[in-house]
C-alpha positions as CSV (number, residue, x, y, z in Angstrom):
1,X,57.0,-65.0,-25.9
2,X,59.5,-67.2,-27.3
3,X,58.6,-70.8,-28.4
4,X,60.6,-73.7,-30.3
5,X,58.3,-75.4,-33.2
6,X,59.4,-78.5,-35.7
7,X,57.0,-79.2,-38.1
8,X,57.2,-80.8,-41.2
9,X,55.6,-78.8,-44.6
10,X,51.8,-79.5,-44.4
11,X,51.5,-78.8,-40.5
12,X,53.4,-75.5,-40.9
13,X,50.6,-72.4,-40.8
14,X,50.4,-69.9,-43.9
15,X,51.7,-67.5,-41.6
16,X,54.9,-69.7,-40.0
17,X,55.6,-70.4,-44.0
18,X,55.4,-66.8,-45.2
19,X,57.7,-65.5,-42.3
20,X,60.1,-68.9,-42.9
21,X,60.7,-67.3,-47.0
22,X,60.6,-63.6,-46.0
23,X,63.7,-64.5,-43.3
24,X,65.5,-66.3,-46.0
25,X,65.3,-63.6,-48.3
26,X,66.4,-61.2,-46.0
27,X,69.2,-63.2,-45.3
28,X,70.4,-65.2,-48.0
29,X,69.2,-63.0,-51.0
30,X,69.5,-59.2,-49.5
31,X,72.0,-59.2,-46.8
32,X,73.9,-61.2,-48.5
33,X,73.3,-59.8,-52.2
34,X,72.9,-62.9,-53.5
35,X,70.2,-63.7,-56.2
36,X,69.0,-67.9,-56.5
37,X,66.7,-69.9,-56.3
38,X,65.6,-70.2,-52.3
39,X,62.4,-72.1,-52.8
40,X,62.7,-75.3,-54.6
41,X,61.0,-78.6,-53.5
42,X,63.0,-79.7,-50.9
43,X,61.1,-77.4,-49.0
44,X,58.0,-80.0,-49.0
45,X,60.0,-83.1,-47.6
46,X,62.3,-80.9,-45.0
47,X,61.6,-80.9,-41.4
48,X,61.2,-77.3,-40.3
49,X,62.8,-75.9,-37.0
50,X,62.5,-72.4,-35.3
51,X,62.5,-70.6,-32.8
52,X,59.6,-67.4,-33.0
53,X,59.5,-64.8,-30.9
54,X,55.4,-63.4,-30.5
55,X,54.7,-64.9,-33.7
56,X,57.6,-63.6,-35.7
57,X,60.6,-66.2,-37.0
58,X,63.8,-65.4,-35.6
59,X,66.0,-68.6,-36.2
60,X,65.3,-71.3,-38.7
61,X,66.8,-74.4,-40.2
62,X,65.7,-77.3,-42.5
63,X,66.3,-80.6,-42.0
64,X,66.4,-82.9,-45.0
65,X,66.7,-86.7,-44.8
66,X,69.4,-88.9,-46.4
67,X,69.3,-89.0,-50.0
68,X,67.8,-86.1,-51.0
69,X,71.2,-83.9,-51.1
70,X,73.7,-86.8,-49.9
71,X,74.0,-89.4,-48.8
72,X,73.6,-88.4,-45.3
73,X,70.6,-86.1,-43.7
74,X,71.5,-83.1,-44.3
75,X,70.4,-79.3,-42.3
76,X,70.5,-76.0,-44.3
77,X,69.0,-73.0,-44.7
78,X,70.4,-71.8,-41.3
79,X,69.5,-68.4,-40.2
80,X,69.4,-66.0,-37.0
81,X,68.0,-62.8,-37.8
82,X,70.5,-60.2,-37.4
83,X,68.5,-58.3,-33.7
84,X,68.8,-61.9,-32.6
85,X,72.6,-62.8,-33.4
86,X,75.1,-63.2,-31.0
87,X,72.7,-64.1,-28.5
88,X,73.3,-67.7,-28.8
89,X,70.1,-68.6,-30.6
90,X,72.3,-70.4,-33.3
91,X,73.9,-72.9,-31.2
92,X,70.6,-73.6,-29.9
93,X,69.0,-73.6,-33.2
94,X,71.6,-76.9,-34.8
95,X,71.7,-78.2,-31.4
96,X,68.6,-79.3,-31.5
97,X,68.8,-80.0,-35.2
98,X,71.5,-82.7,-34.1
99,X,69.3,-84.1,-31.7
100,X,66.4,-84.2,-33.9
101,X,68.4,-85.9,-36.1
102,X,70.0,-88.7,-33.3
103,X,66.8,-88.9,-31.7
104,X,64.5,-89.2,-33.7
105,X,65.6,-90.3,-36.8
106,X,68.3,-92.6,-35.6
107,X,70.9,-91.1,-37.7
108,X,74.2,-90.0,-36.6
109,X,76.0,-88.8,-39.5
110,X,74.9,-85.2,-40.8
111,X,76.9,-83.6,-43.4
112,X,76.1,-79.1,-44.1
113,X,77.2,-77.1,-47.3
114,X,78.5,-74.3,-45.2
115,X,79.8,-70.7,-46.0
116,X,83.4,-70.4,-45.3
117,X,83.6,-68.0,-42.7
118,X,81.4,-70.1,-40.1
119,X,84.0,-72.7,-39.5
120,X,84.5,-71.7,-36.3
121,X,80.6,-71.6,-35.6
122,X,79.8,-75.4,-36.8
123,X,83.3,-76.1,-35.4
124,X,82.1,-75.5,-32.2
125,X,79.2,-78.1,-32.9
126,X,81.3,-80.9,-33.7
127,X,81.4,-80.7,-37.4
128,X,84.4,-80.8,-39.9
129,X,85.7,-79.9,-42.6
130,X,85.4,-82.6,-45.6
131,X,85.9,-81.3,-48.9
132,X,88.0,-78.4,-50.1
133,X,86.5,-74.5,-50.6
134,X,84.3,-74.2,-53.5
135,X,81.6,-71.8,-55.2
136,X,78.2,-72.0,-54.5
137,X,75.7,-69.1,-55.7
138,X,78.6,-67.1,-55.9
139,X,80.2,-67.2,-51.9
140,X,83.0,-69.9,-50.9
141,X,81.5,-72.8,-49.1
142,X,82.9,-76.2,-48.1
143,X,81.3,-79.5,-46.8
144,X,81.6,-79.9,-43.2
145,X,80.2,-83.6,-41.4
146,X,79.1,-83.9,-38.0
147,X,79.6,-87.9,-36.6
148,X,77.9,-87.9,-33.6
């Protein structure tokens, strides 16, 4: 059974958290053979979105609020493991980041650090392109802003 969850650090379960860091390192340090540093302490402030399916965490994001990377709140950390992509759990998944985000936290301005070849993706969600292509942990990424 499938079920959407947003929780901020201290309501997330020891379980939700140790399937939140095992999908990120999947993702961002072994598929994508990249060593860094994942955990760091923005973890403790984020807001926490994701979708499980029977217990297990199959898209996730992180929603930080303004001032902690910019100036603007700020989502990262996005992920849809790979049985699960193409299905359109992404779109689903910053969807409702964005309304989080307008809803809740009255903000419309969200600006991403995304990975180059997902243009078209966040595209398609109403962000753009702000700053030109640069390195981060080693794969080309550019700031894109979403102004709802």
């Amino acid at each position: 059974m499938m079920k959407w969850k947003i929780k901020t650090f201290d309501q997330l379960t020891t379980l939700e958290l140790y399937d939140i860091l095992k999908a990120r390192e999947e993702i961002f340090i072994v598929e994508q053979d990249c060593p860094y540093h994942d955990i760091d302490s923005n973890d403790l402030d984020a807001i926490h979105l994701f979708l499980e399916d029977n217990g297990h965490v199959i898209c996730y994001l992180r929603i930080l609020d303004k001032g902690v990377r910019y100036d603007e709140v700020c989502i990262g950390r996005v992920i849809t493991r790979p049985a699960y992509r193409r299905r359109g759990f992404g779109d689903e998944l910053v969807g409702r980041a964005i309304n989080y985000v307008e809803d809740v936290m009255g903000e419309r301005r969200i600006r991403i650090s995304a990975q180059t070849y997902l243009e078209d993706f966040y595209g398609g969600l109403g962000f753009m392109i702000v700053s030109g292509v640069y390195l981060e942990d080693g794969i080309d990424h550019f700031e894109m802003l979403y102004q709802g």
